[in-house]
N, C-alpha and C positions, 0 to 999 in steps of 0.2 A: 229277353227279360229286361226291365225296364228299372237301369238304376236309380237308386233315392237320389235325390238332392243332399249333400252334406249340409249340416247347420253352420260350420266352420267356416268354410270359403268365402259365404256371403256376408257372414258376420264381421269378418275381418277387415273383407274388403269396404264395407259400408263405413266399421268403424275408423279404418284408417281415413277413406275420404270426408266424412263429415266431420273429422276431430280437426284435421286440415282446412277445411271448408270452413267452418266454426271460429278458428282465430283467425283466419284471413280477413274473412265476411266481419266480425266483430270489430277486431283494431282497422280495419278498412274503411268502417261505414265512420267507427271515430275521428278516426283522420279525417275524414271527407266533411263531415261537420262541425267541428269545433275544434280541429287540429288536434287532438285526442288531450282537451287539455285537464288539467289536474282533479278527479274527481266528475269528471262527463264519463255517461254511461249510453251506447244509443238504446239501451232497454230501459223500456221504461214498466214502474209495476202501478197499479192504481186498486184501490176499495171501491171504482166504480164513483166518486167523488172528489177526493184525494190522488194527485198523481205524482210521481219522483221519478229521477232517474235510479236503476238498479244498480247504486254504484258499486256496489262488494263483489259484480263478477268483474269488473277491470281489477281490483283490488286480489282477490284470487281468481283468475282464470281458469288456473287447469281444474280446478275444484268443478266450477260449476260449466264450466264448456265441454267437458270433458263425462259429465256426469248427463245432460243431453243428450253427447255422440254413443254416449254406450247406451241407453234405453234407445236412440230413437234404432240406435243396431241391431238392439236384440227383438223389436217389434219389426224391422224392418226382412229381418233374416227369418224370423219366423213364420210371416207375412210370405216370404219365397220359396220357403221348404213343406209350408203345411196349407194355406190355402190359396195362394195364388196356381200350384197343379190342380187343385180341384173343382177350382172354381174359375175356368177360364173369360167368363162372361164378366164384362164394365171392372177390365184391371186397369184401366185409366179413372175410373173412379176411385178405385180402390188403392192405388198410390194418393189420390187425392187427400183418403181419408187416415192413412199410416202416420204421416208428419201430427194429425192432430191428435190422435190414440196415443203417441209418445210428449206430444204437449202436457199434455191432462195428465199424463203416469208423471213427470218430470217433476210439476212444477207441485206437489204438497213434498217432494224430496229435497227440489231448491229451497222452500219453505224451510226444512229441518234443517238442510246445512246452513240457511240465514242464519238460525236462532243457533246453531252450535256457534258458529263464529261470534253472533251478539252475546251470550251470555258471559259474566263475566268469570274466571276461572274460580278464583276466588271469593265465596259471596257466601252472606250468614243466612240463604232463604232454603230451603230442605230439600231433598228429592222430588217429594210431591209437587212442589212450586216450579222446580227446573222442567218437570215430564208436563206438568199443567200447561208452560211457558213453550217449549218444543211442539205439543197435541197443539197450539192455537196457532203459530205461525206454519205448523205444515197444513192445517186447516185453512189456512187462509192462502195458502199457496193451491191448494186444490179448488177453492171460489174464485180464487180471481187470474190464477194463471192465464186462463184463455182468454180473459179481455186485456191483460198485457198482454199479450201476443198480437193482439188485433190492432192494438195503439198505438205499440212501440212501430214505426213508418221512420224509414223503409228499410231497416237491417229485416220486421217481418217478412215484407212480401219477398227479398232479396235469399234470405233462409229458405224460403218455402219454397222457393223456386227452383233454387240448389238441390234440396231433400228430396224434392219429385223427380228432379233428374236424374240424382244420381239412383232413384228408386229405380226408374224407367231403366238407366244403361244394366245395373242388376239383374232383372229381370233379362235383358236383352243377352247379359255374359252367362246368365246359371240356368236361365229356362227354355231357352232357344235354341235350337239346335244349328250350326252352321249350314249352309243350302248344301254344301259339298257330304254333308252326313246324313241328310236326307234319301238322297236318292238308295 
């Protein structure tokens, strides 16, 4: 009889490594370019015309590094419990494509946590205008996340590269069987 895969184990594991991975690779890529100096972001967010540094994740990190490592975990762990047994064909694609599936889900939520931390606590504009204000900036975080992700050089490509490994050693700890269990 051929046991499940727990959702737990990989989940954990994934998320402890990329949460780890994630402030290393962020305050690392800082330091390396601009001595991590007051208000430098290596993320950068753009409208496709418009480009800035994303400074409000140095500003709160664990908010939004933290908010990353758990989507990219919980698509990554689902990803090794539900279709990576069943679909054993092009899972080197398919890690390929797990890091951008958690991109796209992330970034209209980093969007919402932007606009909670911009709006101001106290303010004479009504509910309507605060949900209007929230609906546009997580709207705009689901347009344009993925072309910050393609800009911000080289915490991307240096993330991405982390994400698919540690996809790959994943797969190689929950899906694989030891040669010594094989026989």
């Amino acid at each position: 009889m051929k046991k499940e895969l727990s959702f737990f184990k990989p989940f954990l594991f994934l998320f402890i490594t990329t949460s780890i991975a994630a402030f290393v690779l962020y305050f690392g890529v800082g330091l390396l370019i601009a001595g991590m100096a007051i208000g430098f972001s290596p993320v950068f967010v753009t409208d496709g015309h418009d480009a800035g540094q994303f400074n409000e994740i140095t500003e709160y990190p664990f908010t939004f590094l933290l908010t990353i490592s758990c989507i990219f975990s919980l698509i990554g762990a689902f990803w090794l419990t539900a279709i990576a047994p069943k679909y054993g064909r092009f899972q080197f694609l398919q890690i390929l494509i797990v890091p951008w599936i958690a991109l796209i889900i992330t970034s209209p939520i980093w969007g919402l946590i932007l606009s909670l931390y911009s709006w101001p606590l106290q303010t004479s504009f009504g509910d309507s205008e605060k949900m209007l204000f929230h609906l546009l900036n997580a709207l705009f975080g689901l347009r344009m996340g993925w072309l910050s992700g393609i800009i911000s050089f080289p915490i991307n490509i240096l993330s991405y590269a982390t994400v698919c490994i540690l996809l790959f050693v994943s797969r190689r700890l929950f899906l694989e069987k030891p040669k010594s269990l094989e026989q």
